[in-house]
C-alpha positions as CSV (number, residue, x, y, z in Angstrom):
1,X,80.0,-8.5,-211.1
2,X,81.4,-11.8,-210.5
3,X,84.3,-12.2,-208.1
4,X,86.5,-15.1,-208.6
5,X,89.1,-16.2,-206.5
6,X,92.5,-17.2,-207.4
7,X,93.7,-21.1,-206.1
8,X,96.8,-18.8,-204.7
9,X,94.4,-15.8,-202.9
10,X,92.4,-18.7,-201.4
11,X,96.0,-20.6,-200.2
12,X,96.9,-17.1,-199.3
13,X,93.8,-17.0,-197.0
14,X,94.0,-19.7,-195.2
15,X,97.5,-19.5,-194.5
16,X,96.8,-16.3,-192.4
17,X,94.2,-17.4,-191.2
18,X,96.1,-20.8,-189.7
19,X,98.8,-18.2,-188.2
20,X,96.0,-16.5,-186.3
21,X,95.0,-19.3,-185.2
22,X,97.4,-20.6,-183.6
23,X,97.2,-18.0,-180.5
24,X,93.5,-17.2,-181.1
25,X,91.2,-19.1,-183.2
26,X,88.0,-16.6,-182.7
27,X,90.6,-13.8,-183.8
28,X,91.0,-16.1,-187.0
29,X,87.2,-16.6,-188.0
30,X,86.7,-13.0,-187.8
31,X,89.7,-12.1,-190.1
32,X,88.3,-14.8,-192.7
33,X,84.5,-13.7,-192.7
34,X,85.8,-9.7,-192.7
35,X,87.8,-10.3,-195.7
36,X,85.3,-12.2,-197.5
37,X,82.7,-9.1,-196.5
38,X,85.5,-6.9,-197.7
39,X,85.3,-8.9,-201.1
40,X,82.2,-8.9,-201.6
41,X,81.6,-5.4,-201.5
42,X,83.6,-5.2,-204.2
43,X,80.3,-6.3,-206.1
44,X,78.6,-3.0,-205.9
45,X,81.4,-0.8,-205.6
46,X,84.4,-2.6,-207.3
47,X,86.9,0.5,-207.9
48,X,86.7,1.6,-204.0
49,X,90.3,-0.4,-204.0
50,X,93.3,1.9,-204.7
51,X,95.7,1.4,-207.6
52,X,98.3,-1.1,-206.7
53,X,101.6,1.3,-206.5
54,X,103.9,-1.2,-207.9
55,X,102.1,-1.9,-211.1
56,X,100.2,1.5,-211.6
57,X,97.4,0.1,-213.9
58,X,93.8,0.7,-213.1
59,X,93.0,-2.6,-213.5
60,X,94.9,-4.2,-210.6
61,X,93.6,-2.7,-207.4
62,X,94.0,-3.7,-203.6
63,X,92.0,-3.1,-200.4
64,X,93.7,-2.7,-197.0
65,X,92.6,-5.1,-194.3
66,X,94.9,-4.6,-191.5
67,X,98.5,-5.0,-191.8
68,X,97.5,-7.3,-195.6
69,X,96.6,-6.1,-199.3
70,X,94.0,-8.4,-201.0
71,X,94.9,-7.8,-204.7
72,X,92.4,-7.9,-207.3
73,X,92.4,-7.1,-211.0
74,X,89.4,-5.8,-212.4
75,X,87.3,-7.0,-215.9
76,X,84.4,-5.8,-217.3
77,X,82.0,-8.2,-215.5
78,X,84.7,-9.8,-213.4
79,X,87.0,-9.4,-210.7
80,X,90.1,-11.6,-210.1
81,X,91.0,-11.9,-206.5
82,X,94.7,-12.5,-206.9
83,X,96.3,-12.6,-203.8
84,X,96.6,-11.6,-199.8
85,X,100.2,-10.3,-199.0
86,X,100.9,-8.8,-195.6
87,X,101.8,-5.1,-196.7
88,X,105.4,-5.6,-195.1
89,X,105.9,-8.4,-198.0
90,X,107.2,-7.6,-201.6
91,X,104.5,-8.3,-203.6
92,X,106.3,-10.5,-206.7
93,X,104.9,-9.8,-210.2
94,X,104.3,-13.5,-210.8
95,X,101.3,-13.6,-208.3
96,X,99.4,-10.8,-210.1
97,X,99.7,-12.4,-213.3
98,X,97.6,-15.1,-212.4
């Protein structure tokens, strides 16, 4: 499987990422590497997401990370990292139709 990331997932990313920083930069570098890890499991195992709810296709799946959703869309050979949402944020239809 190939794992491709979306130019929005990656602006998604470092966005948090900047937030954390702000009042802890270690506590940022771990949330980056652990949700590249995350991704990257999703290699060998790339249903272990659950359905998103809002859509409620088998294609688009998320994994939990904390309080944030890292939506991906599953291929046959690929996966599409779409987006990073905190899980308190409406996910809007136009970032998972990337």
């Amino acid at each position: 499987m190939k794992i491709i990331w979306s130019p929005l997932a990656i602006d998604r990313a470092s966005e948090i990422a900047d937030y954390i920083a702000q009042d802890t930069p270690p506590a940022a570098e771990k949330w980056i590497t652990t949700v590249f890890s995350k991704v990257e499991r999703l290699k060998s195992s790339p249903e272990i997401g659950k359905i998103v709810p809002e859509i409620r296709n088998r294609q688009f799946r998320e994994l939990i990370y904390g309080n944030y959703r890292i939506v991906y869309r599953l291929e046959k050979k690929r996966i599409f990292i779409l987006t990073i949402r905190h899980d308190k944020q409406i996910l809007p239809i136009e970032e998972i139709n990337a």
